[in-house]
N, C-alpha and C positions, 0 to 999 in steps of 0.2 A: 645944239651941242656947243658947247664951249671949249676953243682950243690950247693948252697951257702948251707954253714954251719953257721949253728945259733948257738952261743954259749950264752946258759943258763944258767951255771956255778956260775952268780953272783945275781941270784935272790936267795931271802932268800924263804923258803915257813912253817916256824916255824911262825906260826901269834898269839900263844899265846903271842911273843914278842914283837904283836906290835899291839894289841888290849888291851888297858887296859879294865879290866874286872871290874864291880862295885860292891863295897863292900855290904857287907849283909846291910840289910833292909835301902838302899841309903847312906849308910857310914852318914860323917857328915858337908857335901857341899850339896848346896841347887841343888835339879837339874832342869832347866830349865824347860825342859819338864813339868813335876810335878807342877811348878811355873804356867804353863801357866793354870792346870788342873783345881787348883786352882780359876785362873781368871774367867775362865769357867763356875764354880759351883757358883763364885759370880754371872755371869749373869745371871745363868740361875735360881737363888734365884729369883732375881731384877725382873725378867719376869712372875714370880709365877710357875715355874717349882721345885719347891720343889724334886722331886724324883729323876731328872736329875742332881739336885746338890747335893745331897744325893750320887748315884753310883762316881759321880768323887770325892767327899772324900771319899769311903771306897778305890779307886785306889790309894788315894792319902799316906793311911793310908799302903796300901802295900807297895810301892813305894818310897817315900820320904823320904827324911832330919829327923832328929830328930823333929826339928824348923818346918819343914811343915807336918808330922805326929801331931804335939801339935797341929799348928794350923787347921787342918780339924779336929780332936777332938773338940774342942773347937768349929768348924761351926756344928758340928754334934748334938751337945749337944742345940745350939741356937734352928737349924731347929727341937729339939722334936726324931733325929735318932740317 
């Protein structure tokens, strides 16, 4: 039997250096994610689920951008939460 050597040598395994980590309470780029959460709580306003869009702005309120923390404030405020 023939034995191969695998050399490992040049994999890095330091992955703080290559996971950027996000800034506290979403730094101040909109993030995607969050954007879509958004969208969401718009539907589920439209559909009469008031409660359902109520929980995805208080995540959003954790979660997001300066700009989409204002703006679930401001839906939060409409829907009465």
């Amino acid at each position: 039997m023939t034995e191969t050597h695998l050399d490992l040598g040049g994999i890095d395994l330091n992955l703080d250096a290559t996971i950027p980590m996000p800034a506290a309470h979403g730094g101040d780029a909109d993030d995607p994610d969050v954007a879509t959460k958004i969208e969401l709580a718009q539907a589920y306003e439209e559909m009469g689920d008031k409660e359902g869009a109520r929980e995805l702005l208080q995540e959003v309120l954790q979660e997001g951008s300066s700009r989409q923390r204002d703006l679930a404030r401001s839906r939060l405020a409409a829907l009465g939460g």
